[in-house]
Backbone as CSV, one residue per row, in Angstrom:
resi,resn,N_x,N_y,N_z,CA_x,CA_y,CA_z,C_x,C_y,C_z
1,UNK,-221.786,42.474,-7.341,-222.575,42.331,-6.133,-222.669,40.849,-5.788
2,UNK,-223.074,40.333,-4.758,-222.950,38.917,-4.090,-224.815,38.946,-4.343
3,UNK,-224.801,37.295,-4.444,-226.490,36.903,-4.959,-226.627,35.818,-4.648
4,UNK,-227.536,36.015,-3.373,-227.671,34.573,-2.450,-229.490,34.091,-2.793
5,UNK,-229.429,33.529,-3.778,-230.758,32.465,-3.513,-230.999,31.353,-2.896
6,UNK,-232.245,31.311,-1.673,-232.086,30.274,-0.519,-233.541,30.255,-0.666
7,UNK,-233.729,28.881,-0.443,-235.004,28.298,-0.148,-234.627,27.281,0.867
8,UNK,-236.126,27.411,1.646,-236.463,26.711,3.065,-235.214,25.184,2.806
9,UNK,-235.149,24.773,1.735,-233.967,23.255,1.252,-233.073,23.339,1.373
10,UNK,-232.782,24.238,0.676,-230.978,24.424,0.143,-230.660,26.098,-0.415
11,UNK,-229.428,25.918,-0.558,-228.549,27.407,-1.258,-228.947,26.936,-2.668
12,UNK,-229.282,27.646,-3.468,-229.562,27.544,-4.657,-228.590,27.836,-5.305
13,UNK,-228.092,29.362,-5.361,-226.998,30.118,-5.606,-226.191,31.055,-4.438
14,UNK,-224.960,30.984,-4.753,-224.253,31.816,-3.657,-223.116,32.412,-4.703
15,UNK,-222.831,33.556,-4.732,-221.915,33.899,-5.645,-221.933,35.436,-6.185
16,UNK,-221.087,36.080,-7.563,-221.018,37.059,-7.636,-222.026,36.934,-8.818
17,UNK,-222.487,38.367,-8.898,-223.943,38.670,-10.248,-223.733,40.148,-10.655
18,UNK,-223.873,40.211,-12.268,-223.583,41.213,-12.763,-224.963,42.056,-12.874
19,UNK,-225.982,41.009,-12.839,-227.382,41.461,-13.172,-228.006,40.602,-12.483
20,UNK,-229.424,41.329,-11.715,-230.505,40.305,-11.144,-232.182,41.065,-11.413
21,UNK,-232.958,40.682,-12.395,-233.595,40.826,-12.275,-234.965,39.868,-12.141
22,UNK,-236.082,40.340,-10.893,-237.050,39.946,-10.225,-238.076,40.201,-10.403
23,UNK,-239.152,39.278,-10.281,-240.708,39.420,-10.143,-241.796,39.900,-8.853
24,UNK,-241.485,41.502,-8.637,-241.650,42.271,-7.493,-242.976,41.887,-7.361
25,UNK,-243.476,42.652,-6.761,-245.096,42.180,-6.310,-246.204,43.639,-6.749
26,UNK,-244.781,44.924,-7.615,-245.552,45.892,-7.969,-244.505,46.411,-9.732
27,UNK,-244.180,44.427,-10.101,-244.150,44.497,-10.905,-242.357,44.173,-11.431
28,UNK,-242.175,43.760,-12.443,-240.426,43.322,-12.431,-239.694,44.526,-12.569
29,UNK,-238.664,44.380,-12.062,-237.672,45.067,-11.656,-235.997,44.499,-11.666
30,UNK,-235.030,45.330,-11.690,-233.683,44.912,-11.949,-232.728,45.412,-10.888
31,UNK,-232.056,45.233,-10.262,-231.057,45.202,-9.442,-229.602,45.134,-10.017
32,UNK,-228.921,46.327,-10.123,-227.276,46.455,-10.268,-226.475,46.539,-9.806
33,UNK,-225.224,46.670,-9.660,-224.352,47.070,-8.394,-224.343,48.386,-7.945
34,UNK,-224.321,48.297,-6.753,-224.520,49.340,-6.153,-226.078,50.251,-5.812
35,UNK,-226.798,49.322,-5.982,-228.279,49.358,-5.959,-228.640,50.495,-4.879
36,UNK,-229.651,50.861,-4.641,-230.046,51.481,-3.013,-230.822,50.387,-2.486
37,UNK,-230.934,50.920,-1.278,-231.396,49.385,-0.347,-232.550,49.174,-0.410
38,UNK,-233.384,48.050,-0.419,-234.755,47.812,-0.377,-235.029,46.206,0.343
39,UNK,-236.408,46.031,-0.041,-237.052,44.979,0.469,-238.111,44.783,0.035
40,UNK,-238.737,43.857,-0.691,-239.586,43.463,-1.510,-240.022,42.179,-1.765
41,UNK,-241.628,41.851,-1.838,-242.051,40.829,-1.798,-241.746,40.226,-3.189
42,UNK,-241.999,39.247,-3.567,-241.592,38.259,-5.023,-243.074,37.599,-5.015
43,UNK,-243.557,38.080,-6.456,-245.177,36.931,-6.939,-243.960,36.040,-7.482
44,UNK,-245.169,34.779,-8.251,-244.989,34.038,-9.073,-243.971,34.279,-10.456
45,UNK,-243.071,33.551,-10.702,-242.141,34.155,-11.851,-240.955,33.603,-11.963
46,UNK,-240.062,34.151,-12.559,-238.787,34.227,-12.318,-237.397,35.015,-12.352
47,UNK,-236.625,34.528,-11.375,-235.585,35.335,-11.113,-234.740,34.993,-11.995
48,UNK,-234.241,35.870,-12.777,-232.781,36.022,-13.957,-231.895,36.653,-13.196
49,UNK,-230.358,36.124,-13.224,-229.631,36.600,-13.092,-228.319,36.494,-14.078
50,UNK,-227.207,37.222,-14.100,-226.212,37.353,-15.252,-224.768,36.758,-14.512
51,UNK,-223.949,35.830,-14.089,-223.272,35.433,-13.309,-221.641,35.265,-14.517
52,UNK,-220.751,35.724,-14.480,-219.680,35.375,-15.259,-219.864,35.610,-16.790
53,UNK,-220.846,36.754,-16.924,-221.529,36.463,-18.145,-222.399,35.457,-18.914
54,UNK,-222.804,34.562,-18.236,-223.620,33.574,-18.234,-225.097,34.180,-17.621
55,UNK,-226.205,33.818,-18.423,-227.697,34.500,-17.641,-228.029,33.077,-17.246
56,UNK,-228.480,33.051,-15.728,-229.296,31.811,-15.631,-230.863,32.182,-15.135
57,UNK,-231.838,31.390,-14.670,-232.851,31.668,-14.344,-233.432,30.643,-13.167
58,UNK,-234.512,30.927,-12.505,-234.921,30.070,-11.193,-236.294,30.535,-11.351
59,UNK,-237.279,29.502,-11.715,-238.451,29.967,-10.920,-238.939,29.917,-9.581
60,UNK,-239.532,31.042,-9.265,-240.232,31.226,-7.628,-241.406,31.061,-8.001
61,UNK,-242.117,30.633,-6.635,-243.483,31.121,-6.099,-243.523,32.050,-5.369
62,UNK,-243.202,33.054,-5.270,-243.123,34.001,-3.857,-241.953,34.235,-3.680
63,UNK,-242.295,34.546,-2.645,-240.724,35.138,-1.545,-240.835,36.624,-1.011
64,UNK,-239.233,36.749,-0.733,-238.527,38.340,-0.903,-237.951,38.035,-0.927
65,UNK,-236.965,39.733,-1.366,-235.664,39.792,-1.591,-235.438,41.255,-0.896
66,UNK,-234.113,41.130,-0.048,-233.665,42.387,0.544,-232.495,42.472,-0.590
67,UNK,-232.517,43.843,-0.297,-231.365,44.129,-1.003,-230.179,45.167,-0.566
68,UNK,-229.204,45.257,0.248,-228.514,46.091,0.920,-227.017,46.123,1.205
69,UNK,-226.069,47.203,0.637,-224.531,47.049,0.748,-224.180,45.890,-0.148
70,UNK,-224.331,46.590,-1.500,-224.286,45.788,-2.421,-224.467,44.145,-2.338
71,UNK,-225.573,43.342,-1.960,-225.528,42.314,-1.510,-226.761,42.071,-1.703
72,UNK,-227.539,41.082,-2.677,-228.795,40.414,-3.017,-228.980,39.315,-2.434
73,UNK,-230.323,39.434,-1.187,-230.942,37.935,-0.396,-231.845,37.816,-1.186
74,UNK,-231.658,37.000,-1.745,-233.441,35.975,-2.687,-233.752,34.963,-1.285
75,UNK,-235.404,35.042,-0.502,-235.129,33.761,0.216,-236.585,33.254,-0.575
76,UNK,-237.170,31.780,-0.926,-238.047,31.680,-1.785,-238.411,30.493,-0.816
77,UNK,-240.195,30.227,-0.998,-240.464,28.341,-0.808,-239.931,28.095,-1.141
78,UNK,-239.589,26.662,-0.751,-239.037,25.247,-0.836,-239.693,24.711,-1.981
C-alpha cells in the first residue's frame, strides 16, 4: 500500500508500507493492504509503520488519517 505522512511543513514520508499502525481516537489500530476504507481522527502517540522491512515511527499530536484504494493519508500538525 502507498503511506503518505504530511504535516502542515513538509512530506514526512511518501512511499510503499507493509504495515501502519495508528493512534485512533477510539483507540490503536493497524492498517494492511487492502484495508476497507475509513477515516479517522489521530490522539496523541505514534504512528509505526513497516517500510522495506524496516519499522520506523513518527510521533503525532493529532490529526487524521483516511484510508482508501489501498492508499494511507496520515495528515498531522506541524
Amino acid at each position: 500500500m502507498t503511506l503518505e505522512i504530511i504535516s502542515s511543513e513538509k512530506v514526512i514520508f511518501k512511499g510503499e508500507a507493509e504495515r501502519v499502525t495508528l493512534p485512533g481516537a477510539s483507540g490503536e489500530f493497524t492498517v494492511l493492504d487492502h484495508h476497507a476504507s475509513l477515516i479517522s481522527t489521530l490522539t496523541d502517540g505514534v504512528v509505526e509503520y513497516v517500510s522495506g522491512g524496516e519499522t520506523h515511527t513518527v510521533a503525532v499530536s493529532g490529526g487524521f488519517v483516511d484510508v482508501d484504494n489501498n492508499r494511507v493519508a496520515v495528515c498531522i500538525p506541524g
